[in-house]
N, C-alpha and C positions, 0 to 999 in steps of 0.2 A: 629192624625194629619198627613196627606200627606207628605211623603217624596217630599223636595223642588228639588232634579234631578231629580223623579219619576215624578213628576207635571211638570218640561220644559219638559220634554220626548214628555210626553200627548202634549204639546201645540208644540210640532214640533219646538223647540228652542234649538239651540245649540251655542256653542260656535267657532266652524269652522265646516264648510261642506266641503267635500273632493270629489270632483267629478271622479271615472273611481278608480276601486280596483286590478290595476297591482302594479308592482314592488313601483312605485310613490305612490299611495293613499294609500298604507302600511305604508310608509314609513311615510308619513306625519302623518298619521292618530295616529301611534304608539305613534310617539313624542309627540302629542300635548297629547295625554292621559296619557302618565307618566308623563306630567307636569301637569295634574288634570283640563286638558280642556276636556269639553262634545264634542263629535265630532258623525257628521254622515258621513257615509261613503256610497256613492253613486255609487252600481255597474255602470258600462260600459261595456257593451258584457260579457265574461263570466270569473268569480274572477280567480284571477292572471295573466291576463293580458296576452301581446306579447311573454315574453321571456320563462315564467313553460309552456304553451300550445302551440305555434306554430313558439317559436324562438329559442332561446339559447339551451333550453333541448330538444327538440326531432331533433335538428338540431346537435348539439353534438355529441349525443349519436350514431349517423347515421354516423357520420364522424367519430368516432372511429372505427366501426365497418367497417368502409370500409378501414381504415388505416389497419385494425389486415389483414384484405384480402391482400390488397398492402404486409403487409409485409410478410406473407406466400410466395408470389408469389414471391419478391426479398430476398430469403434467400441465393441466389445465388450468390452475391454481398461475401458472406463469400464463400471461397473455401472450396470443396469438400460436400458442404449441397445443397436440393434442396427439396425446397419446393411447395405446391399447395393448393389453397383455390378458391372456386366460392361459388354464393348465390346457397342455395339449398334450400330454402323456402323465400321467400320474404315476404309472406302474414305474416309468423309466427314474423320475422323482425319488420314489421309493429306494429303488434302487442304487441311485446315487446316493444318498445318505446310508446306505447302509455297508456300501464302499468306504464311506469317508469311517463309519463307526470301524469296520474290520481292520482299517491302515492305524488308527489311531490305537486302538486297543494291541496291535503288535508291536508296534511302534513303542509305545508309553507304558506297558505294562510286561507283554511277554517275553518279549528280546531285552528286556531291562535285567532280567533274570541272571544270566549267565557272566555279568559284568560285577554280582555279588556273591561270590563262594562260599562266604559265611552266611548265605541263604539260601538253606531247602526248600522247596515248594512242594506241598504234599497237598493233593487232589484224592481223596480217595473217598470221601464221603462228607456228611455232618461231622464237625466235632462236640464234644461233652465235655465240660472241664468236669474236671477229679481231684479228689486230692492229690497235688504237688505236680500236677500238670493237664495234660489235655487227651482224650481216647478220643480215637477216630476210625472209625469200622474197627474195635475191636481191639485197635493199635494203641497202646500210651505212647505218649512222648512228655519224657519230665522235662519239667522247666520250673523254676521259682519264682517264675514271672509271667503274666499271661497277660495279653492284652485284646479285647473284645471290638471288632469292628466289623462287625455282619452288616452293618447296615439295615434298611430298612424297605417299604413293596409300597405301594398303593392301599388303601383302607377301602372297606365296603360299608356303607354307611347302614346302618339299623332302619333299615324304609321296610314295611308290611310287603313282600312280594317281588323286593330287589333282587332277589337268586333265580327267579325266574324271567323276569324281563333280559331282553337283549341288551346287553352293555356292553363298554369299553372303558377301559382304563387310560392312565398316563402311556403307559409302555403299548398296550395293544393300540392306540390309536392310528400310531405311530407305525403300524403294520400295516395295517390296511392295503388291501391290494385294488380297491376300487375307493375314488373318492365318495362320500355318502351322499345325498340329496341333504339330508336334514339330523343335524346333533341337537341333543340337553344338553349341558352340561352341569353336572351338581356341586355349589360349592365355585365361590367367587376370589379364592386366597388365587396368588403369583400361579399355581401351575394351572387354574383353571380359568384366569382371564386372559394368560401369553397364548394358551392353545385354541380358546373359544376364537379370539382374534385371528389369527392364525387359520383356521377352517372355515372361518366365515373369508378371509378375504382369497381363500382357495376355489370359494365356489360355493361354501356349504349356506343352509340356512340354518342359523345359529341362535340357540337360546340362552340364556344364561341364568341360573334360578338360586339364588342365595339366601341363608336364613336372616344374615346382617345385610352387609353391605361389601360392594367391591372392594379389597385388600383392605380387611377391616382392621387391620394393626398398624396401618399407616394412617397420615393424617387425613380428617375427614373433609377436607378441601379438595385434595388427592384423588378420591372416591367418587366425590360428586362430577368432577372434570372428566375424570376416565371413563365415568357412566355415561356423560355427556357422549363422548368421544367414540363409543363403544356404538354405542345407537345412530349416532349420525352417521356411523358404513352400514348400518342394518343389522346391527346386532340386538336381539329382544334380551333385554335385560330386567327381572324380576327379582325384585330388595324385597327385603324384610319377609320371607317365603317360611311358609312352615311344610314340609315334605310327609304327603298323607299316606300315600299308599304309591308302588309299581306295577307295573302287570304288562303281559305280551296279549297284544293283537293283532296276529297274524305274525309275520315276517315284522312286525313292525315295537316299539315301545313307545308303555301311557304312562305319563307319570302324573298324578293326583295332586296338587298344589294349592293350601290356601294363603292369598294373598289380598291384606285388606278388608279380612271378611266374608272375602268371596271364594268360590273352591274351583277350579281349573280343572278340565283335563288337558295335560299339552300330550303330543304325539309327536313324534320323529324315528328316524331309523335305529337311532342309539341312543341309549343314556350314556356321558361320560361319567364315569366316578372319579372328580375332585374335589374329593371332600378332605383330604388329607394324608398321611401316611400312616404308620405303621412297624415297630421296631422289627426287627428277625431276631426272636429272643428265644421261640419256643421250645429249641431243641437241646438247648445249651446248658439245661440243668441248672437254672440260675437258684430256683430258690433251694434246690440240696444244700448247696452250696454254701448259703448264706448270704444270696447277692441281691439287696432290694432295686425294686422296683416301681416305678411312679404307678399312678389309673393309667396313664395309657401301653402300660408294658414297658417301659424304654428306661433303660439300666441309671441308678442314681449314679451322680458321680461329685467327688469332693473338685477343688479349684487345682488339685494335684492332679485331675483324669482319675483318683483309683476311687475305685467302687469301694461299698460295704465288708468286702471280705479283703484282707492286708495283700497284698502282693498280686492282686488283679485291677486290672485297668480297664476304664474302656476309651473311645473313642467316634465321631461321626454319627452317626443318624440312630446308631443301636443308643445312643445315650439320651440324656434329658437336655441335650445342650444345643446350639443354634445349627439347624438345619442349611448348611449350605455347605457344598463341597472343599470351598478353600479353609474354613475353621476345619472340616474331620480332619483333616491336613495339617493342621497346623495343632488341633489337639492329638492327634496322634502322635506327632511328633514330641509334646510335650510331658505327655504320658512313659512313652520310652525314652526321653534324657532322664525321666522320674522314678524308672520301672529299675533302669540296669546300668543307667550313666552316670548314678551321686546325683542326679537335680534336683533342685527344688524348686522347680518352675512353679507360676500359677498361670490361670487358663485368664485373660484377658481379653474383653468383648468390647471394652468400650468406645471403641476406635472402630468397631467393625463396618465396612461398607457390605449395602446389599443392592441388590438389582431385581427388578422385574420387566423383565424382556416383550414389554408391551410395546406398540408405537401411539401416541410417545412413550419412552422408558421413562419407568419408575424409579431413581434411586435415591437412598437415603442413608444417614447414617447418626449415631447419636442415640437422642433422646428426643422424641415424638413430643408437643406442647403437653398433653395429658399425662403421659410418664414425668417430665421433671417436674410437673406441679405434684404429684403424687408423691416423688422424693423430697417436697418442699421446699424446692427455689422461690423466688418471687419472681418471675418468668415476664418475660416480655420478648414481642414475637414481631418479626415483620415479614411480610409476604410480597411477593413480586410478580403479578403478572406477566407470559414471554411479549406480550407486545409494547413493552419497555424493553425489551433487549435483542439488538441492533441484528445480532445475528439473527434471530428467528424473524423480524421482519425483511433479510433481506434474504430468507430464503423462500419468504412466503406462507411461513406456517409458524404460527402463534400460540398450537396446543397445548397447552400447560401451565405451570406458576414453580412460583423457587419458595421455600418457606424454611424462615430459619426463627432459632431459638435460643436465645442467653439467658444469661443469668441477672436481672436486675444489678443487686446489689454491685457486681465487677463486673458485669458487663462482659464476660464471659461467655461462647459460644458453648451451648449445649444438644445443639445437635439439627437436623434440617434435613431436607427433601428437595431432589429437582425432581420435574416434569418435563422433560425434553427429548425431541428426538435424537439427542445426542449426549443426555443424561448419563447414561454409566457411563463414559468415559470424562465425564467434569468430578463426579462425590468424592474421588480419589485426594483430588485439590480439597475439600473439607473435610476429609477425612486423617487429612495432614496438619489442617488448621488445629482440627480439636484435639490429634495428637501431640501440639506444640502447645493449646492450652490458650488458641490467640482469642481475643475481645474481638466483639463485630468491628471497633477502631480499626484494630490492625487487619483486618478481614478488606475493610473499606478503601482502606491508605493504600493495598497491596497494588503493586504492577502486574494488568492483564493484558493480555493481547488481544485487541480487538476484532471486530468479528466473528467472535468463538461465542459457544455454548456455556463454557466456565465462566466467561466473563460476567454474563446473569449473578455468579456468587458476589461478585464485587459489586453491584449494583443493589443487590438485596441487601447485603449487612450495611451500605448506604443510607437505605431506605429507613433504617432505625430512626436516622434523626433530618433525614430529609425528602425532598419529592425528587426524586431521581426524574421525573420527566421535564424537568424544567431545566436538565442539565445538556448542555451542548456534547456532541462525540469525545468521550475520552477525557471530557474536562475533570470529571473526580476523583 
């Protein structure tokens, strides 16, 4: 007698289809298999997606490496020490990160395969949803459930002549087989000030040309520091830019810029494109279907993950929701307790921590002063300089500020930003406050460990009702 999941197999029946096997269709895929749903899992480009091959990890690893340089070069900052670092192999560089991306992506995605039996992995082309499940070269696979997490590429921005100039992307930069002499880069948001930084302290000369301002959704304290910060290692950095025209000349790229009234030509070896992203929607047969979509292409979705049409979900970067790896993760997973497990989950953000992998790092979480006055708090805000906080003078480097945001009326923490070179590993600490719902009080009162980078957060919800510099080590 036929085993009755060996015979749905044969008949291409499953219990959820999972479209695109990045960070998301792991994610969902896992779940619904430890809860004893058949699931197929439908490659998208190449398994694990944006962030183990051409985001998070080979873009990391490259920013560490160019900080270890940074920091050779400023050991001088301590008296009487001096130190020196430049790339002496770039190609070997390259290389090494692309080791590190091939071990992780086995590791965390391929060999993860065969330890879930109620997951097929089927690579055989795009897929199309259809009615009552998903075609793939030709193939259906029914399911009554489907859930979308293609993810999303790099965007080309609408410049008069950009398809013709020499450019580079997020992912192509990150190939490179020779370091450049000289980058643009377009577009001031997280992946295009972590990388401009990044290649300028590699060697390169670095532009930076934005229509706002650096990481303009953060706060604009934040901005002006970074830009500071950015320019004092030789970074050219160009706010409020209007992008006129592209064009190649020669071996080389002109980009057209007016700034102030005035009109630019800049030149260098490459234009970067970060201007933004870009959903993977195209293929997918969304609007047959019935599946809306925003202006920028990227799949609507309710607080449930399911789209416009009943029984489809989506998930991660193909969706309208927050672009960061560990939420596609965690909406994906929400999506599939919702899809085939009875949940009724909803997609909560509030509490979300983010990072921007600049030195100093950008993190923050909450609600930005401009956002809670928008949702109508009565808002009161304190801010903190690093050179009130002990750690950053006793390392020598002061780059940045802490800025936090409550709620008038309770006193209530509503959300906040560090600035530090040791920033993303403190937001997590208020990221837990606002998830407890604590008052700058209890923020203040809390027990820190001195010396640290977190400790800043105690000193800044301090700072509400006092002068923190007038306080002796550890007295508050």
């Amino acid at each position: 007698m036929a085993d009755c999941s060996t015979t749905n197999r044969q008949k291409n029946t499953y219990d959820l289809a999972v479209i695109g096997a990045g960070s998301a269709g792991f994610s969902a895929a896992i779940t619904a298999a430890e809860g004893g749903k058949r699931v197929a899992l439908i490659g998208h480009g190449t398994i694990g997606g944006t962030c183990v091959n051409v985001g998070c990890v080979p873009s990391k690893t490259m920013i560490r490496a160019a900080e270890a340089l940074h920091g050779a070069q400023s050991a001088h900052r301590f008296p009487g020490l001096h130190g020196e670092a430049h790339v002496a192999d770039w190609a070997a560089h390259v290389t090494a990160k692309d080791d590190l991306v091939s071990t992780l992506r086995k590791k965390k995605y391929a060999d993860l395969l065969p330890a879930y039996e109620d997951v097929t992995y089927i690579d055989e082309g795009h897929a199309r949803l259809v009615p009552g499940g998903v075609e793939v070269a030709g193939r259906k696979f029914t399911a009554p459930r489907v859930i979308v997490a293609t993810g999303g590429r790099p965007a080309v921005p609408d410049i008069p002549g950009i398809q013709d100039a020499p450019t580079l992307d997020s992912t192509s930069l990150l190939k490179l087989e020779q370091l450049p002499d000289s980058l643009i880069f377009l577009g001031g948001g997280y992946i295009g000030v972590e990388l401009a930084q990044m290649m300028a302290r590699m060697g390169a000369r670095v532009t930076i040309v934005c229509r706002s301002r650096l990481l303009p959704r953060t706060e604009p304290e934040v901005s002006e520091v970074l830009t500071a910060t950015l320019r004092a290692e030789g970074v050219t950095v160009l706010d409020g830019a209007t992008y006129d025209t592209a064009r190649r000349n020669g071996d080389r790229a002109v980009l057209t810029v007016t700034v102030d009234g005035a009109e630019l030509d800049l030149m260098a070896d490459r234009l970067v494109l970060t201007t933004g992203r870009v959903p993977n929607t195209e293929e997918l047969g969304l609007a047959e279907i019935g599946i809306e979509t925003d202006a920028r292409g990227a799949i609507r979705v309710g607080d449930d993950m399911q789209t416009t049409q009943p029984g489809i979900f989506a998930a991660g970067d193909v969706t309208d929701r927050d672009q960061f790896v560990y939420m596609a993760a965690y909406g994906a997973k929400l999506a599939s307790r919702n899809a085939v497990l009875g949940g009724a989950e909803r997609y909560d953000n509030a509490a979300m921590p983010w990072v921007v992998f600049t030195d100093p790092q950008v993190a923050g979480v909450g609600l930005t002063e401009e956002q809670a006055r928008a949702a109508g708090y009565d808002v009161m805000t304190s801010e903190l300089s690093l050179d009130n906080v002990p750690r950053a003078l006793a390392a020598r480097d002061t780059r940045g500020l802490i800025k936090l945001v409550a709620d008038q009326a309770t006193n209530r923490l509503l959300g906040g930003v560090i600035m530090a070179p040791e920033g993303a590993d403190s937001i997590q600490t208020l990221a837990m406050a606002l998830k407890a719902r604590m008052t700058t009080k209890a923020l203040g009162e809390t027990i820190f460990p001195y010396l640290t980078t977190v400790e800043g957060l105690k000193l800044a919800a301090q700072t509400f009702d006092k002068d923190v510099a007038k306080l002796s080590c550890c007295s508050g």
